[in-house]
N, CA, C and O atoms as a MOPAC input file, in Angstrom:
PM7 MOZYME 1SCF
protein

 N    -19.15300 1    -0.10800 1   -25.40300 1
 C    -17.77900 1    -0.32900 1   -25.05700 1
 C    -17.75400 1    -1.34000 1   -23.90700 1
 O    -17.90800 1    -1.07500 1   -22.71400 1
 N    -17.54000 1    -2.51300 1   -24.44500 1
 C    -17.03900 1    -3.83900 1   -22.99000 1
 C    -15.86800 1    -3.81800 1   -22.22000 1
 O    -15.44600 1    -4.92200 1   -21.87600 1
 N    -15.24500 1    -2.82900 1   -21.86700 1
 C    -13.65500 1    -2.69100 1   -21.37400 1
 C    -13.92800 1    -3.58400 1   -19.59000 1
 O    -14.78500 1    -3.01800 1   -18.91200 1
 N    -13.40700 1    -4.56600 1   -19.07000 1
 C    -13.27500 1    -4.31600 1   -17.70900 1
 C    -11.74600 1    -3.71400 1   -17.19900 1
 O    -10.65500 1    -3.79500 1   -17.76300 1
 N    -12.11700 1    -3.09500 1   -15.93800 1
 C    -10.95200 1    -3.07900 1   -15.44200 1
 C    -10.18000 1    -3.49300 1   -14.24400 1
 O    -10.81600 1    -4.07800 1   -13.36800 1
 N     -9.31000 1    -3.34900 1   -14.11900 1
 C     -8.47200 1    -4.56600 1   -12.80500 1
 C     -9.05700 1    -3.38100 1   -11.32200 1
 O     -8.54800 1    -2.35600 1   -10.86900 1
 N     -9.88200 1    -3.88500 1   -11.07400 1
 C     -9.65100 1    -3.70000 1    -9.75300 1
 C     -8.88500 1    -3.95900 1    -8.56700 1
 O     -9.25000 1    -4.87000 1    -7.82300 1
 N     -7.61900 1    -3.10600 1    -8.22900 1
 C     -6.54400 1    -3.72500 1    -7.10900 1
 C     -6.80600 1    -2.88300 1    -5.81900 1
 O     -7.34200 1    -1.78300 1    -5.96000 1
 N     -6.48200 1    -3.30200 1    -4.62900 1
 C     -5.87400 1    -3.21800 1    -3.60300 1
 C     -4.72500 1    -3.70900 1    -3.40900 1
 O     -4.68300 1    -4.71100 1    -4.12200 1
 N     -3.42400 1    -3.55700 1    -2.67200 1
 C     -2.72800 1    -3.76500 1    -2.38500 1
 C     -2.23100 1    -3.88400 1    -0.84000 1
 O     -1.70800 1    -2.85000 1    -0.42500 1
 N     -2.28500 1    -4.70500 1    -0.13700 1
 C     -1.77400 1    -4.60700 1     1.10400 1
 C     -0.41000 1    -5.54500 1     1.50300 1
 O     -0.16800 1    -6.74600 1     1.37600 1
 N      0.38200 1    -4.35800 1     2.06500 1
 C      1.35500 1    -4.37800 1     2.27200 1
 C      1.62000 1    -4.57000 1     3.97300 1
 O      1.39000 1    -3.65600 1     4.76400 1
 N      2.06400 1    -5.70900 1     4.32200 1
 C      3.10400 1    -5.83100 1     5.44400 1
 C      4.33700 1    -5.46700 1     6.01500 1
 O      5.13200 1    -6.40300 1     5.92500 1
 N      4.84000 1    -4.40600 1     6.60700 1
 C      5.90400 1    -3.74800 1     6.78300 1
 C      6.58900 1    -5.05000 1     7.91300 1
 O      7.77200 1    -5.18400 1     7.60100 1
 N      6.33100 1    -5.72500 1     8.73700 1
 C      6.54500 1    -6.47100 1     9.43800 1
 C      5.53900 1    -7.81900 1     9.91800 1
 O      4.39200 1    -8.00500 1     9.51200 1
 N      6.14800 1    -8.52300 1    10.70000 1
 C      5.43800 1    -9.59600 1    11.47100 1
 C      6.54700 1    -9.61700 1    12.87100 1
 O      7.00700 1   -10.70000 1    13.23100 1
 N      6.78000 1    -8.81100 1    13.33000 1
 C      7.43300 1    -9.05000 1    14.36000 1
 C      6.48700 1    -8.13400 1    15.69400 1
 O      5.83000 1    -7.15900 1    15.32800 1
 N      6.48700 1    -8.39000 1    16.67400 1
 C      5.88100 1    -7.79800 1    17.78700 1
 C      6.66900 1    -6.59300 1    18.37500 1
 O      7.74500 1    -6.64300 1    18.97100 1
 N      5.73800 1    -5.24700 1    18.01900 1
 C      6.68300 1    -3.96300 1    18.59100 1
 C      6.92800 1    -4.05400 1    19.88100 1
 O      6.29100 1    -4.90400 1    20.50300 1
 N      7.92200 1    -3.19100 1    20.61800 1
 C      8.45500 1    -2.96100 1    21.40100 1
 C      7.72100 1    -2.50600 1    22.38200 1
 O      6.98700 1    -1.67200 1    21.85200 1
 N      7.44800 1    -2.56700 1    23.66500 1
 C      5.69300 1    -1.76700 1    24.47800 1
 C      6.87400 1    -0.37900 1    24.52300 1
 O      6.51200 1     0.55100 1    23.80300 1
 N      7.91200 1    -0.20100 1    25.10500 1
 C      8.40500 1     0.92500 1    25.32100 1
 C      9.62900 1     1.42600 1    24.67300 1
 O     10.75500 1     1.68700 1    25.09700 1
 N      8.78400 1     1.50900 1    22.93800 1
 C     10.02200 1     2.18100 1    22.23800 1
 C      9.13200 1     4.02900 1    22.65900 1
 O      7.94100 1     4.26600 1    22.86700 1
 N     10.37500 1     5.01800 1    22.63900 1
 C     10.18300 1     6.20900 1    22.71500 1
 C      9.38900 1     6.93900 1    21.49200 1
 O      9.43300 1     6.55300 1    20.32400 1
 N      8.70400 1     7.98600 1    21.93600 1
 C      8.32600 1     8.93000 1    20.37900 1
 C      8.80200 1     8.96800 1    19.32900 1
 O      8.48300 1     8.42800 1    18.27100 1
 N     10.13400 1    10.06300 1    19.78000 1
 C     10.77600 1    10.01600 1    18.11000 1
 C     11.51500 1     8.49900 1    17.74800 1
 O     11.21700 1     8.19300 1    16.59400 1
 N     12.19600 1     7.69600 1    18.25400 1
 C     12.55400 1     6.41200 1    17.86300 1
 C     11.00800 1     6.12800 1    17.26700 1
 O     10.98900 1     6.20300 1    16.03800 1
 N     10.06400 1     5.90300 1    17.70900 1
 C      8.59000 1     5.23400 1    17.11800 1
 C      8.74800 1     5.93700 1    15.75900 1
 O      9.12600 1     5.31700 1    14.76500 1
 N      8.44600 1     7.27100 1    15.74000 1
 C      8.44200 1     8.10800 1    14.83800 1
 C      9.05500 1     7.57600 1    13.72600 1
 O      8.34800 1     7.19000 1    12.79500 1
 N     10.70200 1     7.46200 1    13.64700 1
 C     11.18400 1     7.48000 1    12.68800 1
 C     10.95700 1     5.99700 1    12.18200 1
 O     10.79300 1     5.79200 1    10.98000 1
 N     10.94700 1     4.81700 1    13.23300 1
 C     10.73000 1     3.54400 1    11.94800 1
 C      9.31200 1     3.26800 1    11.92400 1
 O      8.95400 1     2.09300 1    11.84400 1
 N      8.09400 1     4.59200 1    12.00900 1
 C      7.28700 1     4.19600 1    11.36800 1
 C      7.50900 1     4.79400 1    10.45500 1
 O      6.97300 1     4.35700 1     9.43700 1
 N      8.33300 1     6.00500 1    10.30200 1
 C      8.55500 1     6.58000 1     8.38200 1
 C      9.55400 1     5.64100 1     7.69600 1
 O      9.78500 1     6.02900 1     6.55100 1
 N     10.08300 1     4.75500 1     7.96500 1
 C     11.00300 1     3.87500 1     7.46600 1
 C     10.25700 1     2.76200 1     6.93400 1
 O     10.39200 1     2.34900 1     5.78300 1
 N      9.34100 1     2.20700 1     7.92700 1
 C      7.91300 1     1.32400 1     7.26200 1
 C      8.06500 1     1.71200 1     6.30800 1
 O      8.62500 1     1.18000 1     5.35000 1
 N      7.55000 1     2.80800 1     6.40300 1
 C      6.56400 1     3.63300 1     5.71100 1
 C      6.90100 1     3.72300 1     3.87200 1
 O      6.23000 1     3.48200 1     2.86800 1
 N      8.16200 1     4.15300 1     4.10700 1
 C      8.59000 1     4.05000 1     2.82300 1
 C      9.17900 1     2.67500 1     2.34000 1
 O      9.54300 1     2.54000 1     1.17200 1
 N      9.28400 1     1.46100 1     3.43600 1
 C      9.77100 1     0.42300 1     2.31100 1
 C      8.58600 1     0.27400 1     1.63900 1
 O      8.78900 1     0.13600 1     0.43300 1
 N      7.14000 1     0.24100 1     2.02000 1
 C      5.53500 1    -0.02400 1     1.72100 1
 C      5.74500 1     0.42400 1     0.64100 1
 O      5.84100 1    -0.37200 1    -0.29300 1
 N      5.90500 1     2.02100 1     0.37400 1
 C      6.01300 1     2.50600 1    -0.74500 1
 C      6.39000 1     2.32500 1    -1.88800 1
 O      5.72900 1     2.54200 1    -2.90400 1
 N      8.13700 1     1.66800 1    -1.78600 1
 C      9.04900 1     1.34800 1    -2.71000 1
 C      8.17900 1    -0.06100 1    -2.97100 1
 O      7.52500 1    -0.05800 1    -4.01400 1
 N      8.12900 1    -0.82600 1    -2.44400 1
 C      7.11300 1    -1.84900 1    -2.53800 1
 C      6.07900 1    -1.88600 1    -3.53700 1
 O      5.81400 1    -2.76700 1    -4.35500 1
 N      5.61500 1    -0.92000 1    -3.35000 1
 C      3.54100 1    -0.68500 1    -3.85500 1
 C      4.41700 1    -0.23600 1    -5.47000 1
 O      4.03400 1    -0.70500 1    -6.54200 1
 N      5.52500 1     0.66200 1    -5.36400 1
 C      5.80900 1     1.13600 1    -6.72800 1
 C      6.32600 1    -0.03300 1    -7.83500 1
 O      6.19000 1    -0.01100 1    -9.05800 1
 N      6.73500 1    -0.69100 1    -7.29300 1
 C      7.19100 1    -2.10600 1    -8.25200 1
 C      5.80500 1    -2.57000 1    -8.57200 1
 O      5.92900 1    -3.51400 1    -9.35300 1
 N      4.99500 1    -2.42100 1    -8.41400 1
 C      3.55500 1    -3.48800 1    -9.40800 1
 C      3.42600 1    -2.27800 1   -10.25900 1
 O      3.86400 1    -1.13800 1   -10.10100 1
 N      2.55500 1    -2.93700 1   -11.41100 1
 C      2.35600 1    -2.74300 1   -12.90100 1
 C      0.63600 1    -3.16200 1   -13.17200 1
 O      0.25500 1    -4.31400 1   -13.37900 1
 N     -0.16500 1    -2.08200 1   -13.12000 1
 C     -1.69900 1    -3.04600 1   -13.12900 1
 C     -1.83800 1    -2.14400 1   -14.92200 1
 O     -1.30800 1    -1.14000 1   -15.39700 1
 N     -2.66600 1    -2.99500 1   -15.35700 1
 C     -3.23600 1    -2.49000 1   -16.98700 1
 C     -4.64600 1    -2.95600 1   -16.74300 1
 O     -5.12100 1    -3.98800 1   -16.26900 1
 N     -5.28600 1    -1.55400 1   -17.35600 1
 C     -6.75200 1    -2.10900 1   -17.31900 1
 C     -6.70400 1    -3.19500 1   -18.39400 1
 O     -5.67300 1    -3.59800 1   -18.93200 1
 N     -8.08000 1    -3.66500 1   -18.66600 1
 C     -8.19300 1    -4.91400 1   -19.56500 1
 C     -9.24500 1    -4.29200 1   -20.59300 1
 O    -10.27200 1    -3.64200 1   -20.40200 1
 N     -8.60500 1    -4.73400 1   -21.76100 1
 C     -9.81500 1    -4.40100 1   -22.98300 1
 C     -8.75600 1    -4.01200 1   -24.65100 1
 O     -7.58400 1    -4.30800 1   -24.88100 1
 N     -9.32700 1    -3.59100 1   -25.15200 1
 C     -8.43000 1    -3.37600 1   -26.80200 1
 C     -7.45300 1    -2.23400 1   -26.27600 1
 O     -6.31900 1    -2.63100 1   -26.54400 1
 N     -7.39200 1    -1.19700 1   -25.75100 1
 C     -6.64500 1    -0.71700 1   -25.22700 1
 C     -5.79200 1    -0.47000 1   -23.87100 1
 O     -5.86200 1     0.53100 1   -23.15800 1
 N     -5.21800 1    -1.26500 1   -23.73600 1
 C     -4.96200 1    -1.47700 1   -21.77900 1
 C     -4.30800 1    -0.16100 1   -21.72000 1
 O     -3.86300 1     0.27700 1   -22.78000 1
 N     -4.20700 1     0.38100 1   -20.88900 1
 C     -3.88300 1     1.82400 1   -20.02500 1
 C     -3.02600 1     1.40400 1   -18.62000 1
 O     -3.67100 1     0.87100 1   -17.71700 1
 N     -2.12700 1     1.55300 1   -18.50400 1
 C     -1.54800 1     1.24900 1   -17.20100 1
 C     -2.43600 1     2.19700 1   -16.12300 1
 O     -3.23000 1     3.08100 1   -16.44300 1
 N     -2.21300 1     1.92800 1   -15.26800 1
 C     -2.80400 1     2.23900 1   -13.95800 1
 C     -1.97000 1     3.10500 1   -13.45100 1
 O     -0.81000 1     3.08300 1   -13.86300 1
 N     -2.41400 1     4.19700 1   -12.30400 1
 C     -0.80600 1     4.99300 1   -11.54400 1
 C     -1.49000 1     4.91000 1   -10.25500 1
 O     -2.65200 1     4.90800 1    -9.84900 1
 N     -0.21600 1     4.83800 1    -9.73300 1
 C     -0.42400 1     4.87200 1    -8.30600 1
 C     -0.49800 1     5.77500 1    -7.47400 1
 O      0.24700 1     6.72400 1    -7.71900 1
 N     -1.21200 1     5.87400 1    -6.42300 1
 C     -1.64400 1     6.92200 1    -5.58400 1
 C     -0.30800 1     7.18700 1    -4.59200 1
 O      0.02100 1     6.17100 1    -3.98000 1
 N      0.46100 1     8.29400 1    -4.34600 1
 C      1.68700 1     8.26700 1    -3.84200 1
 C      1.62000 1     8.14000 1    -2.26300 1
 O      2.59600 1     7.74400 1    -1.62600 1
 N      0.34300 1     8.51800 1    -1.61900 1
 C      0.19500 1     7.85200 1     0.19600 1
 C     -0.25800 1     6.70700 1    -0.14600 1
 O     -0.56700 1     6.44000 1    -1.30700 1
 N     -0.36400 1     5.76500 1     0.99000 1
 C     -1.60200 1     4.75900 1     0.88400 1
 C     -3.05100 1     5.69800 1     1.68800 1
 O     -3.14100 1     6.74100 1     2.33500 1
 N     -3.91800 1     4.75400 1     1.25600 1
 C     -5.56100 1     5.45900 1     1.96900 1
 C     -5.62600 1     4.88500 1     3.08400 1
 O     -6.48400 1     5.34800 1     3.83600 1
 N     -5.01800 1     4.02600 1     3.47400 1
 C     -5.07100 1     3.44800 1     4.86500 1
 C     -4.07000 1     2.88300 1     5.02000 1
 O     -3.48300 1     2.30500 1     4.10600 1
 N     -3.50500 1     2.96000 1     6.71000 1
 C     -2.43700 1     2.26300 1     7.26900 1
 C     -3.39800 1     1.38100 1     8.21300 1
 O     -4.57600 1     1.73800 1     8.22800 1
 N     -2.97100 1     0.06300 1     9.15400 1
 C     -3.43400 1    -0.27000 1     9.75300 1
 C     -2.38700 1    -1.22200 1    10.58400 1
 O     -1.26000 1    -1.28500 1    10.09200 1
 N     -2.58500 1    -1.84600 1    11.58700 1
 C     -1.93900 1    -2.84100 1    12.13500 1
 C     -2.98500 1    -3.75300 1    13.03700 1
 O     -3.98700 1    -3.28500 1    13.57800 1
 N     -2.60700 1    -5.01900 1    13.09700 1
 C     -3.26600 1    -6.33300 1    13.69000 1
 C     -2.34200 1    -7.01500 1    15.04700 1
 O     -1.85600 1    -8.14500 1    15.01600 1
 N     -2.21800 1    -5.95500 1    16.34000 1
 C     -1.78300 1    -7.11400 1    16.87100 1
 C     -1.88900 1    -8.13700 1    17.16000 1
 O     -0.88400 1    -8.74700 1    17.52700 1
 N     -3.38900 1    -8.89700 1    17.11600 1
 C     -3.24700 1   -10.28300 1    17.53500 1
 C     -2.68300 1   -11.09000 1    16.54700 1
 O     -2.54800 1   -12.27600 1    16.84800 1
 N     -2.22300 1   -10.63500 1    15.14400 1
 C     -1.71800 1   -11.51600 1    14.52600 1
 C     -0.06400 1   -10.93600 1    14.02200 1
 O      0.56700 1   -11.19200 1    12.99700 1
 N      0.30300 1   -10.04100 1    15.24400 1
 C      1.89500 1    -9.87900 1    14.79900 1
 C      1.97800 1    -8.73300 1    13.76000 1
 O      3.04200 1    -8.12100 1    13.66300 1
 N      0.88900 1    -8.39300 1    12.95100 1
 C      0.97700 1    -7.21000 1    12.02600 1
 C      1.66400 1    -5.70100 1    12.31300 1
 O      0.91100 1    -4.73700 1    12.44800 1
 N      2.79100 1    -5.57100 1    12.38100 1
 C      3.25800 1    -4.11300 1    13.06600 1
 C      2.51200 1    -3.02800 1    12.35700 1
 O      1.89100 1    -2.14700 1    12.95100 1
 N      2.60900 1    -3.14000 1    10.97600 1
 C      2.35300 1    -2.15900 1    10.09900 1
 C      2.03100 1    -2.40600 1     9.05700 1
 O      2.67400 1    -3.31300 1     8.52800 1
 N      0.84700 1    -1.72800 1     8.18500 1
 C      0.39500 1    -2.57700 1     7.05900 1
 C     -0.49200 1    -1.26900 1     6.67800 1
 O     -1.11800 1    -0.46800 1     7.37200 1
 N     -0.23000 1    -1.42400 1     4.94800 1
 C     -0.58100 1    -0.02200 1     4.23900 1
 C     -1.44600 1    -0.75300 1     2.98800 1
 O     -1.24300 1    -1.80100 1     2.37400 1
 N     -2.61100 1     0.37900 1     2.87500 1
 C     -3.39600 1    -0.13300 1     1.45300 1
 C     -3.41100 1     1.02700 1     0.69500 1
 O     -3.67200 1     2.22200 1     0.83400 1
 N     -2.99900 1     0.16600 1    -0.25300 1
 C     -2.51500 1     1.42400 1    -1.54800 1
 C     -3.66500 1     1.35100 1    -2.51000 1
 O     -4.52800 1     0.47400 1    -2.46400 1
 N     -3.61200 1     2.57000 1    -3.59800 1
 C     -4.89500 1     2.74700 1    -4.97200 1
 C     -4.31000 1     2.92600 1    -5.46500 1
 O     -3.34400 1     3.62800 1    -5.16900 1
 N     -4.60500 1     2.18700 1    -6.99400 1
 C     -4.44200 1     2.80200 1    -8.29900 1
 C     -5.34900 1     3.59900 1    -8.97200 1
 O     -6.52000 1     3.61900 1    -8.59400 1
 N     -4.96900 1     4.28000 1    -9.94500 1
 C     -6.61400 1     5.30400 1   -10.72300 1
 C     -6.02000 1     4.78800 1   -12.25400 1
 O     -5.03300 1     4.13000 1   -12.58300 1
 N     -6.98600 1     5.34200 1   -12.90900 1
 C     -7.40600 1     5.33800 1   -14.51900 1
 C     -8.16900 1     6.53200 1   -14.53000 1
 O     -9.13800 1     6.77300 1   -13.81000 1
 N     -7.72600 1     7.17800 1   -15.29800 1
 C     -8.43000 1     8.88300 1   -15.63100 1
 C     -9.06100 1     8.87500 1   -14.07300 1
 O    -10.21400 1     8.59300 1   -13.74800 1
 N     -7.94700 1     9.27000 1   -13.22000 1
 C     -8.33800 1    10.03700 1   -11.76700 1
 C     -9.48600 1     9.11600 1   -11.40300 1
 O    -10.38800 1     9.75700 1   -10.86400 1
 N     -9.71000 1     8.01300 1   -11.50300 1
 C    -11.17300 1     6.96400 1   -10.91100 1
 C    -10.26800 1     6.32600 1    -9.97900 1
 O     -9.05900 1     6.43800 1   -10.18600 1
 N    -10.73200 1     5.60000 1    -8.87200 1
 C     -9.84700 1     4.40000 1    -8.25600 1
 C    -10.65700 1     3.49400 1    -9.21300 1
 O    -11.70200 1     3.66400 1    -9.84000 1
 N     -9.58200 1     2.22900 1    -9.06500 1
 C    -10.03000 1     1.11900 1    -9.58400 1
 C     -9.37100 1    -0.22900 1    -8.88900 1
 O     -9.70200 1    -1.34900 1    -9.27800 1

């Protein structure tokens, strides 16, 4: 069986703007769950199909496996999402 399949990552940018040094807890709190979920709504709009005589769509993992941010380059917030095929990442 020659099937390949799409190997994706996805990384997502919630911003490029430089946070605030003294936003409060819960203010922090809530627009990092606001990120959080545009990332999401985001990651859910792609469509991956493995490749071969039968393509299989891919599903998506509903957290990402990693969040991260880059301040030296402005990154506020940034999420990497998985897809699986029979429960595998790919």
């Amino acid at each position: 069986m020659n099937e390949f399949l799409l190997v994706s990552v996805l990384l997502l940018s919630a911003g490029q703007i430089e946070a605030a040094k003294d936003e409060a807890g819960p203010q922090e709190k809530a627009q990092s769950a606001a990120r959080l979920k545009f990332m999401k709504e985001k990651a859910e709009r792609f469509t991956f199909l493995t490749n071969g005589a039968k393509p299989n769509e891919l599903e998506l993992v509903a957290q990402p496996v990693l969040r991260w941010a880059n301040p030296d380059s402005f990154v506020v917030d940034s999420a990497t999402f998985l897809w699986l095929a029979n429960r595998r990442a790919q």
